[in-house]
Every structure is written in C-alpha cells, then in structure tokens.
N, C-alpha and C positions, 0 to 999 in steps of 0.2 A: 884493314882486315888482314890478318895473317893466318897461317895456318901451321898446326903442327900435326905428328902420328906420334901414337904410344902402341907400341911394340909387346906384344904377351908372348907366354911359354905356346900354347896351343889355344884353336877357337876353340875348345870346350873353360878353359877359366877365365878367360871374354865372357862367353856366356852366362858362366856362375856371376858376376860381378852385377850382371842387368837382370840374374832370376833367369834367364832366356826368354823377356819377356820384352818386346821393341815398342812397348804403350811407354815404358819406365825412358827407354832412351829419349821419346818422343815429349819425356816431361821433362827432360833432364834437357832437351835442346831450346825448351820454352824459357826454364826458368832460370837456363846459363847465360843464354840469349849466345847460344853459338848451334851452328850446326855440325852433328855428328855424321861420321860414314865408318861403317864398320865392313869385314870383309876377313873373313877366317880367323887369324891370329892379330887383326891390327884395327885401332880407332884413329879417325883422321878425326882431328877437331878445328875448324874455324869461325874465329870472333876476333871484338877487341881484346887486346893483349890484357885489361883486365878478367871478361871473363874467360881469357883461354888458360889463366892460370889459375882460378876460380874449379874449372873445370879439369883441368891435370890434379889440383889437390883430393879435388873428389871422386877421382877414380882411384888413385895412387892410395886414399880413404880404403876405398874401395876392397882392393887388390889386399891389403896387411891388415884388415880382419878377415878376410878368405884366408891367407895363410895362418891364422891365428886360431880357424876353425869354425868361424862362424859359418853357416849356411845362410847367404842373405837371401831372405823374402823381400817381399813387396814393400810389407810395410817398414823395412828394413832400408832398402833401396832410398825410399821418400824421407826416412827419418834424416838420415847422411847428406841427403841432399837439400834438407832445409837447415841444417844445422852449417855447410857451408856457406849458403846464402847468405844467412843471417850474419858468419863473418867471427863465428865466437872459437876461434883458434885454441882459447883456454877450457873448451868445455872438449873439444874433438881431442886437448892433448891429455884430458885428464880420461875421459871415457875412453878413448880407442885405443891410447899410445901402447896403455897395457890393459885391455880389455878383461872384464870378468865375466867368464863367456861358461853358462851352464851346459855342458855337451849330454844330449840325454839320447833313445834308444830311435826317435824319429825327428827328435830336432834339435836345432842350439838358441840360446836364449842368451842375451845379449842386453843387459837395461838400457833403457835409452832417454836417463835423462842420471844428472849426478845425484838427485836423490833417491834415485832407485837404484844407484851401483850400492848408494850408502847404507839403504835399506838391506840389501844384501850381504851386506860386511857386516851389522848389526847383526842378524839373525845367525849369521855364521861365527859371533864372539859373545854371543849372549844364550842365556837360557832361556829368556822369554823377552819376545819385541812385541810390544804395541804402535799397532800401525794404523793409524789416523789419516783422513783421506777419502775425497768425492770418487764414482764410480769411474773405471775406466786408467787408473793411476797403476793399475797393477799390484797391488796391493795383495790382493788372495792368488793371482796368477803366478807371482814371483816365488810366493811363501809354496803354492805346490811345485814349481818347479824346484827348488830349495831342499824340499820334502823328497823327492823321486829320487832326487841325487845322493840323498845321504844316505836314502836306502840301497841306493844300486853299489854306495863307496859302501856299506856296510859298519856305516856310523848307528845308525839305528835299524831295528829287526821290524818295525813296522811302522805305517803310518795310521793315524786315527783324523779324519776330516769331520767336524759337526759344526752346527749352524743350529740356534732357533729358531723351531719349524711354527711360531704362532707368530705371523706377520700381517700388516696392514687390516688388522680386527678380526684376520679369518682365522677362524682355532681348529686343530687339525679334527675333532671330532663330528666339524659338520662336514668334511669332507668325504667323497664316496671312498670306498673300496678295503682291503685289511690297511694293516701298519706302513710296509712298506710302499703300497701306493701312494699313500697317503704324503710318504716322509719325498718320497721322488722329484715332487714339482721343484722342492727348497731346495735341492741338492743338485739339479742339472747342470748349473753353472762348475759346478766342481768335476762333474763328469769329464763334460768339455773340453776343460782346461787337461786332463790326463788323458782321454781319446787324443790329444789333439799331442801332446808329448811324446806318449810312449806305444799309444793305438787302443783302441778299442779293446780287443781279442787277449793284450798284455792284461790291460784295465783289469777287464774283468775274471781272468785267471788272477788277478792276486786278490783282486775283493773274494773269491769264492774261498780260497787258500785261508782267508784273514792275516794277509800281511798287510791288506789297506783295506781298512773300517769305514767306513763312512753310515754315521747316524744322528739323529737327532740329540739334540743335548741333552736332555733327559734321561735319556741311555748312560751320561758320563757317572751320574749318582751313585757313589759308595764305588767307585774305582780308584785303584795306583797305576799308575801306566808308569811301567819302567819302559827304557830304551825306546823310545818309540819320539816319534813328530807328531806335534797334535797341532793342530789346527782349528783355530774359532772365527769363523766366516759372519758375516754382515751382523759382529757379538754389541752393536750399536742397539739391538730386538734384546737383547738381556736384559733380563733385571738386577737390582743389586747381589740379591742372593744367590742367583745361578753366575754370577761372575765370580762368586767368591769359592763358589760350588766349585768351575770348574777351574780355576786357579790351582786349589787346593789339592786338582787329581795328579798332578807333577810329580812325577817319581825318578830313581836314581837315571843318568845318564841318559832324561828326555830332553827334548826342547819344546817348544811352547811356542806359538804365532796367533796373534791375537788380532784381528781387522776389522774395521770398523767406518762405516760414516758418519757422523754427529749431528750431521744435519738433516739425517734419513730416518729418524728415531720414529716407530710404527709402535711405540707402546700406549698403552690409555693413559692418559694424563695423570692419572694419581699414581702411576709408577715411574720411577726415575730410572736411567739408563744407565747398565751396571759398568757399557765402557766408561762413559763421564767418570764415574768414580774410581775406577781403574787409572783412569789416565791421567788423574791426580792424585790417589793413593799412591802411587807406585814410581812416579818419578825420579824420586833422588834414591831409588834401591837397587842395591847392587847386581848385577847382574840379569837387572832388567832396564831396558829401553824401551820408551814412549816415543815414537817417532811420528814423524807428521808430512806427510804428501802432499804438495799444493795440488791445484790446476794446471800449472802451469809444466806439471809432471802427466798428464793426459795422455796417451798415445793410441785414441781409439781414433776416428774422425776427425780432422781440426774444429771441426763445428761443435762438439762435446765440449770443449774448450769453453766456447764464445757461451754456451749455454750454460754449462757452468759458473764463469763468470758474471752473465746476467743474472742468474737468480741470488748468490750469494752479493752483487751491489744493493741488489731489492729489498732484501731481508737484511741488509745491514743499514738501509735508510732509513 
C-alpha cells in the first residue's frame, strides 16, 4: 500500500470536482478500491500503486473539465469514474481532452459517450439530423440543449418543439379538457428538459413571448419556418405523410432535428412509420444525416442498459 496527496487551488474546487457530495467520494473509494481523506485544499489517496494511479487519472479527469467549464453533477462524477474503470484511455482522450461542452443559463452539458459528442457535431454542420435511438440515449435532451444555444448565440430567432400527440391508441379527442390540456401530457418531457437548462420562469417567458413554440404536429400544416430550430420528438408516432409534411416546413437559415425510436412504433398496424421511411429516403442526401444511437450510449441508470439489451436479444431471436 502506498499513499500519495493531490494538492488543489482552494476547498471550494475539491469540492466542485465531487458535486460537494461525499456519497460520490464514498463510490469512488469502492470502486478504486483505495481509500480517500480529504481536508480543505488536499485528497490523500491510499491503494495499490495500480489503483492509485487509476485514481490520480480520475481526479486530474476531473479538475481539466472543471477548468474547461463543466459543472460536474452526479451523474457527471459516476459517468468519469466508470469510464476510468473500465481502462478506455482512447474514449476519455477523445471526449474530454477537448471537450464539447454546451454552457447554458443554469447548466453545462457535456455528452458522455462519442456517439453523442458525434451527434452534436452533426447537428451543428448539418441542416437536418436524423437520430435513431432506444430511450434514455439523449437524443431529444441533446437536440434541446443544441436548440437553447443557438438561440441564446443568436444563430436562430426562435425555437419550435412538436411531437405526435396520438400515441399508444389514445387519440387526443377522447382526452378531457381544451387543446392545450390535452397537447400537455405529450409534451412534458420537453418541458423538463428546458426547466431543468435554463429554469422554469426563463421557460416560460420565452414560450409566452413565442420565441419557443411548443405544439402539436398538426399545428406545423401549411407553415415556412425561417430562422428557427425545429424539433420532432418521439417522430417514430408519424405517419408517412406527416413526416413529409413536416420535412417540407424547413425554411431559409432553419435547422431541423428529427428523433425517434424504431422500436417504439405506437401506430395501428396498417400504417407505416414515417421515421422508417425518412431514415431511408434520406440517407445519402446532402446536408442531411441519419444518425443512429446504440444502447450502449444510455446514460440514464445502468440498468436501462441491461433492459434495453434484453428486449432487443428477444425480439431479435
């Protein structure tokens, strides 16, 4: 057993590095298999000299996306620390070395796998990405953070978020209450994800202003959306027509994000999914990419994963 200390500027960017949260250090000492002692400005670390440099990598991880601007969360902390585990040097130097790190008005977003850095260079050189992909992959979370930013750089003057509000057989007209109640349950994951960026309080001043739309696809009929981010959430509930529908609503200096699961397709049987045909019409055309998320890109629970995986072996045997 040896021991070494790593030395910081002050206890307050110690702290930033574990969240200020001593459950994260109390994981990081299980699964370095070394024990930590911290104390204002300084971490003593002792283990075997494998993971005590296992563990200086992961801090030192750590410390150069804090100066790079990230805000690490929790699940930020655990992602860094199974990714040194696991020993893949070429993925920490491709994602972290030079991070692409979305800085927004209540947080930083960070992908955390390389097909979600790649995803985001897509949609940042393309007019329109298709993105394919079980829940949890980041997919519609990345495409709004994507969206916030280019409104806040003043690439585009508004954003438009829709989604197919007739899912799993239920059709919006046996639902209670007006339109807007009605469009609300389909939409809350979108909410979410912007509460959880920019707040609440922002949220909703720009929805009231109409710099950020959020409605039902139906709504997009007989529109040109210039300058604007449009966004087509769980567009796997489209049918062929309304995909072409709303393809078509793309106007000068938009960009277009299109997401989807393939596997989650809620429509009645004698209709075909309008992403299917999307993500094969449109492959080899220019200025658009078809892009495709495994599982293996997951970042909600590890066990999403394992769930994922088993149903996709079942339905492939």
């Amino acid at each position: 057993m040896i021991k070494e200390t790593l030395t910081f500027k002050n206890d307050q960017l110690l702290g930033k590095l574990y969240n200020h949260n001593l459950s994260n250090l109390s994981q990081a000492e299980t699964a370095l298999k070394v024990t930590l002692t911290t104390r204002s400005d300084w971490l003593s670390i002792e283990g075997e000299p494998d993971s005590l440099e296992k563990t200086k990598t992961f801090f030192k991880l750590l410390k150069q996306t804090n100066e790079q601007g990230l805000r690490i969360k929790n699940s930020d902390f655990l992602f860094l620390l199974n990714t040194v585990i696991e020993n893949k040097p070429e993925v920490l130097k491709e994602l972290f070395g030079r991070p692409t790190i979305i800085q927004l008005k209540r947080t930083s977003i960070i992908p955390k796998t390389l097909r979600q850095k790649s995803y985001l260079s897509h949609i940042e050189n393309h007019a329109v990405t298709v993105a394919l992909g079980p829940a949890g992959t980041g997919k519609t979370y990345l495409a709004v953070a994507m969206a916030l930013k280019e409104l806040a750089d003043g690439t585009v003057d508004r954003i438009v978020l829709t989604r197919p509000a007739v899912e799993a057989g239920e059709a919006l007209g046996f639902l209670p209450g007006e339109l807007e109640d009605k469009v609300l349950p389909y939409l809350i994951p979108l909410y979410d994800a912007m509460y959880e960026m920019i707040g609440k309080a922002e949220t909703l001043k720009l929805i009231e202003k109409g710099i950020i739309e959020i409605a039902p696809l139906a709504y997009m009929r007989g529109r040109t959306l210039s300058n604007a981010f449009m966004i087509l959430d769980e567009a796997q509930n489209t049918t062929q027509e309304q995909m072409l529908m709303f393809l078509t609503r793309l106007g000068d200096a938009s960009k277009m994000v299109i997401t989807g699961d393939q596997t989650q397709i809620d429509l009645p049987k004698a209709k075909k999914s309008g992403l299917v045909e999307a993500s094969i019409a449109l492959k080899d055309t220019d200025d658009i990419k078809v892009f495709e998320l495994k599982s293996q890109d997951v970042v909600r629970n590890p066990l999403v994963k394992k769930i994922i995986d088993a149903y996709i072996n079942v339905r492939q045997s």
